[in-house]
N, C-alpha and C positions, 0 to 999 in steps of 0.2 A: 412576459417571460423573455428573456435574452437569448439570443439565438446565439451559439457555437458557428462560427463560422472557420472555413478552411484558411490554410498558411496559406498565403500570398506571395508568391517568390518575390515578386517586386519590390517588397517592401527590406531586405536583405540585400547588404553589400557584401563581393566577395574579395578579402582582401588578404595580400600576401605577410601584411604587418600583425604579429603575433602577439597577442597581450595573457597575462596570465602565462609565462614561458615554463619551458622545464626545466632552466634552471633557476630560477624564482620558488617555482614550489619545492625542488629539492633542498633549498637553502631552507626554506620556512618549515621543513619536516624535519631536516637536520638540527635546526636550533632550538623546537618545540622543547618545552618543559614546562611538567605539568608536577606540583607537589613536591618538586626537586627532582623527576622524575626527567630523565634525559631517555630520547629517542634511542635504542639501539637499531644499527644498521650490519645489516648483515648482506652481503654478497654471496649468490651461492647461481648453482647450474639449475634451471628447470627444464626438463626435455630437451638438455642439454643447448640452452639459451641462458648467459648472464644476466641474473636479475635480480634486485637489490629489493631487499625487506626492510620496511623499516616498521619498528617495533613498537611501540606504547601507546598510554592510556589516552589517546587524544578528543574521546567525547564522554561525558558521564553524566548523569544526572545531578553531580555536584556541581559542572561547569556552569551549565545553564536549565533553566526552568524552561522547557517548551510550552509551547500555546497551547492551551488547554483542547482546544477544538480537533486537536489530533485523537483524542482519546476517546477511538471506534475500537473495537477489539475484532481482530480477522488474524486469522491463524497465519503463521510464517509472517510475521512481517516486519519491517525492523522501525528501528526510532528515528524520529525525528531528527536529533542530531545528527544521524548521519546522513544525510543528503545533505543537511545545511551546512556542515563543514566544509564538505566541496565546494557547496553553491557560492558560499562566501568568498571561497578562493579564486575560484575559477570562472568565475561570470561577473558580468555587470549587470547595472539595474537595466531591465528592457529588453537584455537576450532571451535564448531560446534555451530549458531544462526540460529534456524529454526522460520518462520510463515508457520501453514496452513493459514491463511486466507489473502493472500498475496496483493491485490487489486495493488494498483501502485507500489508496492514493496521497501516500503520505508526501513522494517528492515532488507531485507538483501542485501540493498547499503547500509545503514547506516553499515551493519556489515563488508560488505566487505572494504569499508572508514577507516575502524579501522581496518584492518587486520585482519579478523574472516573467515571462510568458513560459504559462505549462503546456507541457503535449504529454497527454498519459492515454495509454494504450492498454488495453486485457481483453481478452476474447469472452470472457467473462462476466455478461450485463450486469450483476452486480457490481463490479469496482465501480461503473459508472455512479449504480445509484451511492455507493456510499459515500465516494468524493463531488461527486459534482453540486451537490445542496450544500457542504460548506465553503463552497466558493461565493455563496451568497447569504452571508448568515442573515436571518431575520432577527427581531429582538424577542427577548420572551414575552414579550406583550401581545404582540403579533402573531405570537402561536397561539399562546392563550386562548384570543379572543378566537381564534379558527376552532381551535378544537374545542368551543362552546354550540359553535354552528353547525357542527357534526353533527347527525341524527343517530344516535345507537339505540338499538333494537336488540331489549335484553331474551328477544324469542329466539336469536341468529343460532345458526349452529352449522357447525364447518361442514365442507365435503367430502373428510377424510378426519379418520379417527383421532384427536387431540385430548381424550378426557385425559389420556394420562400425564398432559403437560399445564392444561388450565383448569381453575375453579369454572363452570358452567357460566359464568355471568361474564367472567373474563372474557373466556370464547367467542360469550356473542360479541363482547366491546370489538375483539382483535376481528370478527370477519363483518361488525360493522364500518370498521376502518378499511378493510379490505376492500368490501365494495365500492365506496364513498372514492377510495385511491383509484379504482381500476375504470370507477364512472367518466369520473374526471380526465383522465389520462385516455380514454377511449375517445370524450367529446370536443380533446381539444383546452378544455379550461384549467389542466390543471398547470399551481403557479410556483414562483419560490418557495410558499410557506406549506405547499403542499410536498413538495419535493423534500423540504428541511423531515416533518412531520414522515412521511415516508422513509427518508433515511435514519431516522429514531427509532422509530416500531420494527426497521429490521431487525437494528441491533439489540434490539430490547427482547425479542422474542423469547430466545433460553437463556439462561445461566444459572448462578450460583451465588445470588444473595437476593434482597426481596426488591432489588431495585430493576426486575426484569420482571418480565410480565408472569414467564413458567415457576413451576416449583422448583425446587432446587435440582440440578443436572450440571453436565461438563461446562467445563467457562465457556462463555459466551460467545467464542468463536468457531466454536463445533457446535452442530445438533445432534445427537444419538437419534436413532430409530425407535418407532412406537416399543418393540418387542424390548430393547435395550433399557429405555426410561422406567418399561413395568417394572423389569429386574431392579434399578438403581430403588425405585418406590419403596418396593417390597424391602430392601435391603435395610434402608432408614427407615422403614415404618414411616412413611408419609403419604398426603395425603395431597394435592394439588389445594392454596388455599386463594381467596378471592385478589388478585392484584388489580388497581385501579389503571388504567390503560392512560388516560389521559395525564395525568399526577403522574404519570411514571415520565411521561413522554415531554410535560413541561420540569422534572426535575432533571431528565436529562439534557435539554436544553441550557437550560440556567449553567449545569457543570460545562459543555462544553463550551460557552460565551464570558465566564468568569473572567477572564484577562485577556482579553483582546484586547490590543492596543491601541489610539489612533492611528497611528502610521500602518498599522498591519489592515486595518478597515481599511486605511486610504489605496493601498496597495492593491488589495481583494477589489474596490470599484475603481479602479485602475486598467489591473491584468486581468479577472475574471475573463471579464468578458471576451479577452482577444487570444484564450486557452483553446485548447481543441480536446475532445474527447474523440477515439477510438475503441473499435471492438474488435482487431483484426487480430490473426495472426501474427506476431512479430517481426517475420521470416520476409512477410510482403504487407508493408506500409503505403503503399503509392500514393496514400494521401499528403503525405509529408514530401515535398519537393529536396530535391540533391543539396545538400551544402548548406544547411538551414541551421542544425542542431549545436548550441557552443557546448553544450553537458547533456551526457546520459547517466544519470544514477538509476543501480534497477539491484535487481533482486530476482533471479530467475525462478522458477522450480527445480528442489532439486531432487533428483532422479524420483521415485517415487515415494517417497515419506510421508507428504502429504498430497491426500485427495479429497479436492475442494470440494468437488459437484456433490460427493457424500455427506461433508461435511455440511454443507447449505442448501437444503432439499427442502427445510421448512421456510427459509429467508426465499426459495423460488417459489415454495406455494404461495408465499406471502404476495410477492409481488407476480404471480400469475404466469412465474417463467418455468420453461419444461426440461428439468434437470437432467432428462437421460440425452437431451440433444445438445445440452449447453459439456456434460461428460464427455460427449463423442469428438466435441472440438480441441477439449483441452488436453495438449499432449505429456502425456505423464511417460518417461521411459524409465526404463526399468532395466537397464546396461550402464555402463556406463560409456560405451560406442554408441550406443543410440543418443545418448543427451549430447555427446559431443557435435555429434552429428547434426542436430538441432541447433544448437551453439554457433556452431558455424556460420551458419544459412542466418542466423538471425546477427553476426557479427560482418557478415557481407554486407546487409541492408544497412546495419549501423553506421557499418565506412560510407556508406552512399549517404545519407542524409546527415552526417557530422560536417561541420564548417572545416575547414585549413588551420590547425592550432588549435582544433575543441577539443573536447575531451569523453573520457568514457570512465565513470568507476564501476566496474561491476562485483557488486558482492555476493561470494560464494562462502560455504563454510566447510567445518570436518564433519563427515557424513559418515555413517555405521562405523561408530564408534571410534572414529576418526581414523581408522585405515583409508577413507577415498577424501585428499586433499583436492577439495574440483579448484582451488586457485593454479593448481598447478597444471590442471588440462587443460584450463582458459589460456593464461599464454599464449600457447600457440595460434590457439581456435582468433584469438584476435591479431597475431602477426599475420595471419592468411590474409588476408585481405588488403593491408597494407599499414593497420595503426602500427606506429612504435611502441613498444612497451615500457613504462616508466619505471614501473616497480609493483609489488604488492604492500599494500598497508595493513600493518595486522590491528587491530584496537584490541587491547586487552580486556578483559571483562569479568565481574566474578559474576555468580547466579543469582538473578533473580526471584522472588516471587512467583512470580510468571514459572519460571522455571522449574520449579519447587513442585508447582500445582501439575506439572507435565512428568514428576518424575524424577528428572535431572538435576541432580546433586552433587555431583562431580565430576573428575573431566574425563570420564570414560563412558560418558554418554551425553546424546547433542552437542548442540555446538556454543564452548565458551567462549568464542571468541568473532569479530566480526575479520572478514581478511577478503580485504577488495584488491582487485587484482586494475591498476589503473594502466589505462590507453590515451594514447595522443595521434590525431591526426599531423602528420609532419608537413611543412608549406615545402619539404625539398621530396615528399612523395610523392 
């Protein structure tokens, strides 16, 4: 098994010559056009600070086909294309792309995809488990044959009430794997392919077609509660029906390895290994040395809309973690002076471990119904500390699927648009 090992400062030159400039990417936002589709730029006051929007559809799933391996489902979290559009722009192959706010850990597979070294951070032991097994993918052969060596014990039966999410025989498979994970992981021996296989069976746990292990229930990046699932049962007249654990667990395999490419393989045994995982608070990284970081793309929490710990209470019985402790870390506000306030403190640390010339996009959206524009609180929260402000990017968007499934059908609820509010460390700060 490959150890994680800590940044190195030594390995990092500090230098005052700037690549990837601000006016390089201004020009290259300016000329963008997509479909006939030209950039609009707009100048306007934000907290009464000049700062320039620029407008359009600059990532879609018409552009490019992402790697398949992104496709974990974890609530709030955004696409693939958007880190890599930065990544592309703003870094070279062998730098440093950090998130604190890491959730499924889309930008630093996206960055190690491109050949970048990831640092991804969340206080939240899950983001670990769900990114750090595709930084190592096995082959589905490899799974296969493990999950023959499995012993399930169709007498198993949980510690806490699940009839209303499995058939009886399912139950036992999911807490024959439970224990088999938590033996392993206890004694030391557990490896890649036990990690991959673990980060499957979380996601697999609930959802809403028969390619998950539960009966049907909310998508598969929320768990409802025992009392919650009776209601939904009773509603459809359903019944929990037998799903096969392991077949579920190599068909999800094979979907997220479908296109991988050499280069992205060669990249993954590349950078993998020289990635760091975190669990800390954002606010205080010290594991990360001063002046390291060329890109942050992240994705905060925004105020309190979504709560994770609720949402993933069966993903922590899964893997044997205690939700009401992993809740009391994670700071959910519920103001909009408190998340700034939080912002802040976490865009202090950001100036500290950004390089001279790096960058920072942080995307925020329109929140309750889009009365609270948080790009426009960020600004400041990032001129504190010292970055210059470049501008906000808006990506246009219409609604997805996804979003259909949540509700939101128009643009008077969630958010249709992505609108990253970008930061540069300046070499004259």
């Amino acid at each position: 098994m490959r150890e994680f090992k800590q940044l190195d400062l030594g390995m990092y030159v500090i230098t005052k010559k700037q690549k990837h400039t601000w006016e390089e990417f201004h020009s290259f936002l300016s000329n963008f056009e997509f479909e006939n589709k030209k950039t609009q730029i707009i100048e306007e006051n934000v907290q009464n600070i000049p700062i320039k929007k620029y407008i359009n559809e600059f990532w879609t799933s018409k552009q490019r086909q992402s790697t398949a391996i992104h496709e974990i489902s974890y609530r709030a979290c955004f696409k693939p294309q958007l880190p890599g559009f930065f990544i592309e722009r703003l870094t070279d192959e062998g730098e440093i792309v950090y998130d604190p706010f890491s959730g499924r850990g889309t930008t630093i597979i996206e960055a190690i995809l491109k050949g970048r070294i990831g640092v991804a951070n969340d206080i939240n032991p899950l983001s670990n488990i769900l990114a750090k097994a595709r930084l190592f993918p096995p082959y589905t052969s490899d799974v296969e044959k493990r999950l023959k060596e499995i012993p399930f014990d169709n007498t198993k039966k949980a510690d806490i009430d699940l009839s209303m999410f499995y058939y009886p025989d399912t139950e036992a498979e999911i807490v024959s794997l439970r224990e088999y994970l938590r033996h392993r992981k206890e004694n030391g021996t557990e490896d890649e392919i036990d990690e991959w296989i673990r980060m499957i069976a979380t996601n697999r746990l609930t959802g809403h077609s028969k390619g998950f292990f539960s009966v049907y229930t909310l998508p598969p990046n929320q768990a409802v509660s025992q009392k919650s699932q009776i209601k939904i049962n009773e509603r459809r007249n359903q019944k929990p029906e037998y799903r096969n654990v392991k077949k579920i667990i190599i068909r999800k395999s094979s979907q997220l390895l479908r296109n991988l490419t050499q280069l992205e393989r060669q990249n993954l045994e590349k950078y993998a290994d020289k990635s760091v995982f975190l669990t800390e608070d954002a606010r205080q990284t010290k594991q990360i040395p001063s002046d390291t970081i060329q890109l942050t793309v992240t994705s905060p929490p925004f105020l309190d809309i979504v709560q994770y710990s609720n949402d993933n209470w069966l993903r922590c019985w899964f893997n044997s973690l205690d939700d009401a402790v992993i809740s009391k870390k994670i700071t959910m506000s519920r103001t909009i002076e408190q998340w700034s306030s939080v912002m802040r403190d976490v865009f202090k640390e950001l100036y500290r471990i950004t390089k001279l010339g790096g960058w920072v996009a942080f995307e925020v959206g329109e929140v309750r119904k889009g009365q609270v524009k948080l790009d426009e609180y960020i600004v400041p929260l990032g001129i504190s500390p010292g970055f210059k402000c470049f501008g906000i990017l808006i990506n246009s968007q219409v609604f997805t699927k996804t979003s259909n499934i949540w509700g939101v059908n128009n643009n008077e609820g969630g958010t249709n648009t992505n609108r990253i509010a970008i930061f540069q460390k300046d070499v004259e700060t």
